[in-house]
C-alpha positions as CSV (number, residue, x, y, z in Angstrom):
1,X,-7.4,-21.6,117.2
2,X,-5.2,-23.1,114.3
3,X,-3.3,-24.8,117.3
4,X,-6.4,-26.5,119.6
5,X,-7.4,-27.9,115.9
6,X,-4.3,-29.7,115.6
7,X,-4.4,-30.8,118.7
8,X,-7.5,-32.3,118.5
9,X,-6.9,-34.0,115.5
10,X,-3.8,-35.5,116.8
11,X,-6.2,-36.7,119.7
12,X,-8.8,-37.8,117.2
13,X,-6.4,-39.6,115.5
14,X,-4.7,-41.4,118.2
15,X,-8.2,-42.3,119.3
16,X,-8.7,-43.7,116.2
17,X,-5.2,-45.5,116.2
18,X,-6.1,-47.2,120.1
19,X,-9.5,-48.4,118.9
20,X,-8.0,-50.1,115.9
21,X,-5.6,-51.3,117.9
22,X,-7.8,-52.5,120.6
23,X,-10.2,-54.1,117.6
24,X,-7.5,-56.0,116.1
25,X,-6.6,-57.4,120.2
26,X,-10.0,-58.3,119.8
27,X,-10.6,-60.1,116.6
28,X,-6.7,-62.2,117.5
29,X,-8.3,-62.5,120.8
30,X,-11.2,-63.9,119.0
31,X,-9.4,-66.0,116.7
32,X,-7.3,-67.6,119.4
33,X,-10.6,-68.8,121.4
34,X,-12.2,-69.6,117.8
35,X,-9.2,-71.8,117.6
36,X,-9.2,-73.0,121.2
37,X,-12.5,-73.9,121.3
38,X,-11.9,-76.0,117.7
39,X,-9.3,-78.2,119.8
40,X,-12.0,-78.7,122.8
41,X,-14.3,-79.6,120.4
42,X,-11.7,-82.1,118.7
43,X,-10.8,-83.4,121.8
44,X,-14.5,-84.1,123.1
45,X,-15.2,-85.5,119.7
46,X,-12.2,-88.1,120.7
47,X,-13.7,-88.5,124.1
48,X,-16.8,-88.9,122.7
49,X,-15.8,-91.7,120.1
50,X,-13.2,-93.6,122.5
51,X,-16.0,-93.7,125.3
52,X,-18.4,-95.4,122.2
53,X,-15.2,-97.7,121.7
54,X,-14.8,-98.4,125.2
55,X,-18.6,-99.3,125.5
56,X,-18.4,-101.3,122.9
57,X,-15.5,-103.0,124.3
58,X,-16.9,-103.8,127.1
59,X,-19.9,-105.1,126.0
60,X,-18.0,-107.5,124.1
61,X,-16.0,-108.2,126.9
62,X,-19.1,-108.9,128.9
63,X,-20.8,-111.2,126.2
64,X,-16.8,-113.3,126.6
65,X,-17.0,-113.1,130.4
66,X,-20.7,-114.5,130.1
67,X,-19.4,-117.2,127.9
68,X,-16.4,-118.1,129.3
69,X,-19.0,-118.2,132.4
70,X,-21.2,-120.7,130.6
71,X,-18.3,-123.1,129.3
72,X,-16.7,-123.1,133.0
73,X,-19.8,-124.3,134.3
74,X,-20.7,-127.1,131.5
75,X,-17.1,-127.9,131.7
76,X,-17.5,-128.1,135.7
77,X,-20.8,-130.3,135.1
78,X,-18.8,-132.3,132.6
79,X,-16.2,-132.7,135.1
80,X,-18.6,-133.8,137.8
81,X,-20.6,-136.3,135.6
82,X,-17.2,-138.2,134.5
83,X,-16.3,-138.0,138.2
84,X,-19.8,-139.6,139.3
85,X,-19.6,-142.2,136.6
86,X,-15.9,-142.9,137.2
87,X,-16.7,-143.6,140.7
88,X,-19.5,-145.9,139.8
89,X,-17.1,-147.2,137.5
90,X,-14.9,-147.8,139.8
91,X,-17.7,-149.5,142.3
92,X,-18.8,-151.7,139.5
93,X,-15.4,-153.1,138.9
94,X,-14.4,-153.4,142.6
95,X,-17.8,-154.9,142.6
96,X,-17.5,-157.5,139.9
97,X,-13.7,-158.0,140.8
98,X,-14.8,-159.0,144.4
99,X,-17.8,-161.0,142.2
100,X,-15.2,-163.0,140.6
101,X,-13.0,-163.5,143.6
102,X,-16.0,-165.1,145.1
103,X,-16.9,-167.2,142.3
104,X,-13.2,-168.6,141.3
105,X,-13.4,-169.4,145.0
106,X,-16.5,-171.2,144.6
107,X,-15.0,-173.0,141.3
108,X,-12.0,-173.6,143.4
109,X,-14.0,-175.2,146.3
110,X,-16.2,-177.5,143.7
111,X,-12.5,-178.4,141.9
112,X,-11.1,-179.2,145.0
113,X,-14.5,-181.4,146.4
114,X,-14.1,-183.4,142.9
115,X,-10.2,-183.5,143.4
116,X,-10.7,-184.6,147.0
117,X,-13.7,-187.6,146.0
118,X,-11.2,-188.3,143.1
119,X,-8.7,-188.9,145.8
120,X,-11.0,-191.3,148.1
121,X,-11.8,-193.4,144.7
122,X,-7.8,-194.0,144.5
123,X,-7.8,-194.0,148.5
124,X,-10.4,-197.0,148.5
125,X,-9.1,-198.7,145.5
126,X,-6.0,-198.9,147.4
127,X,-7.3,-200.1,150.5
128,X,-10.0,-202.8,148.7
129,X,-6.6,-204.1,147.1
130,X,-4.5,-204.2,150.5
131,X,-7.6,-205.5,152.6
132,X,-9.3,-208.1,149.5
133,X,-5.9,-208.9,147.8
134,X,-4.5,-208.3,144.2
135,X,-7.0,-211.0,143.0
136,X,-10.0,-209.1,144.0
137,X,-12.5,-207.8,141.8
138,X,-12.8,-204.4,142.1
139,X,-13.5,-201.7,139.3
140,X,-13.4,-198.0,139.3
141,X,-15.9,-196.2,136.9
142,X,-17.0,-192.3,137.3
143,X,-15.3,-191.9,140.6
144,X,-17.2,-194.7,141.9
145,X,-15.3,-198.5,143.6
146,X,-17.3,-201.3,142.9
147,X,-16.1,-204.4,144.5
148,X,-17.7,-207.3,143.2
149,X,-18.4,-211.3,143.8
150,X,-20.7,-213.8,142.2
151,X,-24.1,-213.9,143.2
152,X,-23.8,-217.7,144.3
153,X,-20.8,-216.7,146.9
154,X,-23.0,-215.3,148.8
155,X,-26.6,-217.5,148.3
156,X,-26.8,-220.9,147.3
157,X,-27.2,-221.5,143.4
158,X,-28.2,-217.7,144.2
159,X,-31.5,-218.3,145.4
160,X,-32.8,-217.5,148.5
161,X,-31.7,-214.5,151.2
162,X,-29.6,-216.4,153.2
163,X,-26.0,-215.2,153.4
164,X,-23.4,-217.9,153.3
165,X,-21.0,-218.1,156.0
166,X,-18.3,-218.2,153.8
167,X,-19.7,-214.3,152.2
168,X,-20.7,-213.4,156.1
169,X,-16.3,-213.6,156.6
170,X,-15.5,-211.9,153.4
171,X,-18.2,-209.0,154.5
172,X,-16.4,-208.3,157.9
173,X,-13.0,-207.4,155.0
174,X,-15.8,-205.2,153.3
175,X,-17.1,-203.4,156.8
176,X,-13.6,-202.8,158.3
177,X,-13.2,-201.0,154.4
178,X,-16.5,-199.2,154.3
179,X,-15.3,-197.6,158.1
180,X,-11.7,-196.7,156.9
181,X,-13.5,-194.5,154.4
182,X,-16.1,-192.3,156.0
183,X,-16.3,-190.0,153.8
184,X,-18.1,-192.5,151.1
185,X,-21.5,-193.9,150.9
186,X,-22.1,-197.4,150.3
187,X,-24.5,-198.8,147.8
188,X,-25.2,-202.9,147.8
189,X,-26.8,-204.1,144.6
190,X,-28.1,-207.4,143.8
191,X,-28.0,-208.3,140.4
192,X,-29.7,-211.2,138.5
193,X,-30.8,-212.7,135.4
194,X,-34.3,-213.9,136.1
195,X,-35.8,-210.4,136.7
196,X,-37.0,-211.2,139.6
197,X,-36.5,-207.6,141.7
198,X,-38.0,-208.2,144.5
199,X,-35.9,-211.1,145.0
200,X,-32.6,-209.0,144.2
201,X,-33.6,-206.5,146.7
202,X,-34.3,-209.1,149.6
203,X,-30.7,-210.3,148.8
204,X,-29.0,-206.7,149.1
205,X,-30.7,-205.7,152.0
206,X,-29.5,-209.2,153.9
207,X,-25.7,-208.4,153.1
208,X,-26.3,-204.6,153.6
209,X,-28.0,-206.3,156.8
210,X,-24.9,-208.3,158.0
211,X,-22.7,-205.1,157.6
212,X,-24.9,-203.1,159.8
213,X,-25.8,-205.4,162.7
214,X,-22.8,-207.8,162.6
215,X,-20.0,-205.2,161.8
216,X,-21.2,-201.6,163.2
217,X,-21.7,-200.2,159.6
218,X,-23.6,-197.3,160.2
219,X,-26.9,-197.8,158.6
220,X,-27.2,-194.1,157.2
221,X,-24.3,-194.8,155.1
222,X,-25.6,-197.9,153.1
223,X,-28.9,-197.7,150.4
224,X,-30.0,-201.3,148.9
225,X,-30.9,-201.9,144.7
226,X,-32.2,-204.7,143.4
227,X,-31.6,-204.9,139.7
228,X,-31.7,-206.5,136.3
229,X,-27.7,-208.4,135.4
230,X,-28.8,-208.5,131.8
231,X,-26.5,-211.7,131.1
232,X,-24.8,-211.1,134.8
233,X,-25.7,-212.4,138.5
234,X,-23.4,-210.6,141.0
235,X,-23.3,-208.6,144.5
236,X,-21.8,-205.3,143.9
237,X,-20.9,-203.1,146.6
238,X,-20.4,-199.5,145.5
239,X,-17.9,-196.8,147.4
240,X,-19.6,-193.9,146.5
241,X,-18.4,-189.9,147.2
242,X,-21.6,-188.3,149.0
243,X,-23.0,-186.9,146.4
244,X,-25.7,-185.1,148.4
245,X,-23.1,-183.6,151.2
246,X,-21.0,-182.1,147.9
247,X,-24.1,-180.9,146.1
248,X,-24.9,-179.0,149.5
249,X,-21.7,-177.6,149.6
250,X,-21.7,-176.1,145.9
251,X,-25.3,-175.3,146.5
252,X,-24.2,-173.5,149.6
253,X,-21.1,-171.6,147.7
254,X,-23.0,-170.4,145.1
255,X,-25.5,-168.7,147.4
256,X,-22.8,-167.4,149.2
């Protein structure tokens, strides 16, 4: 008897030993997870607050993409306007260099008309001299030759519209001038003191008359003035540059 209750006592007692044992497996075991699941925890917490970060990161990085977006394009529109007005820039002063081209071409063509009439003044002064002689009178005054005589060399006591043969000769010098010099036009005035106009005029148009139909002056060439002398009777005959053919030509530069 004495013995099976020792027996079970032991076995009582080791029961007791293997549950406490078994207890205490279970409250490490416990503490272990406790402590395992505190670390999960931590972790997701980290997780948690880098994904916030990383949202937030991006959103900023979103908001920079979107304005870096934005400046590109002004910057591209910028770039595009100064390329548009460079270009018309550039149009406008290829534009207003040919502009000037033309126009110093025009300014050279007017020079050059006045340098070339300036030329047939010293051509006809020249040839007045050789074909008159060193005695005659002739004048230059604005680009203009006027050779002159007396008004009674060429009418008697200058009256009348007769031409004196002696003037008749001396015109034939003056028509062989006028047609060495095509380029001018000829302008015969008749000058007195009595104001009589009409007169003057009848007397131009006879010498301008003897040019034409004695000496093959073209017509088209010579206009007739009769005109007040003041204190001075005299037949002028003027070597004039064609004003009209020069004005046409500027005229016709400057349209151009």
């Amino acid at each position: 008897m004495m013995k099976l209750y020792v027996c079970s006592l032991l076995f009582l007692v080791g029961l007791s030993n293997l549950q406490a044992q078994k207890k205490s497996d279970l409250i490490a075991q416990n503490q272990e997870l406790k402590f395992q699941l505190d670390s999960i925890k931590r972790i997701v917490n980290t997780a948690q607050r880098n994904e916030k970060l990383g949202l937030l990161r991006a959103e900023e990085m979103q908001v920079q993409v979107k304005e870096l977006q934005d400046a590109n394009a002004t910057l591209m529109k910028n770039l595009n306007s100064f390329a548009t007005l460079s270009s018309q820039n550039s149009e406008n002063i290829t534009k207003t260099l040919a502009t000037l081209k033309r126009k110093e071409e025009q300014i050279k063509g007017i020079v050059d008309g006045i340098a070339s009439n300036d030329s047939t003044a010293i051509m006809v002064l020249t040839h007045a001299k050789q074909t008159l002689g060193e005695n005659a009178n002739v004048n230059v005054a604005n680009g203009t030759v006027i050779i002159s005589e007396k008004l009674d060399f060429f009418f008697a006591d200058g009256l009348g519209n007769k031409v004196s043969t002696e003037a008749s000769a001396w015109l034939e010098n003056i028509a062989n001038l006028i047609k060495a010099n095509p380029k001018s036009m000829i302008t015969v005035a008749s000058m007195n003191i009595t104001g009589e106009l009409d007169l003057a005029l009848q007397q131009a148009t006879s010498v301008a008359s003897i040019l034409i139909k004695d000496y093959g002056v073209q017509g088209d060439r010579i206009n007739t003035v009769g005109a007040d002398g003041n204190l001075r009777e005299a037949i002028q005959i003027k070597f004039q540059p064609d004003y009209k053919a020069f004005y046409d030509m500027a005229k016709g530069d400057v349209k151009n």
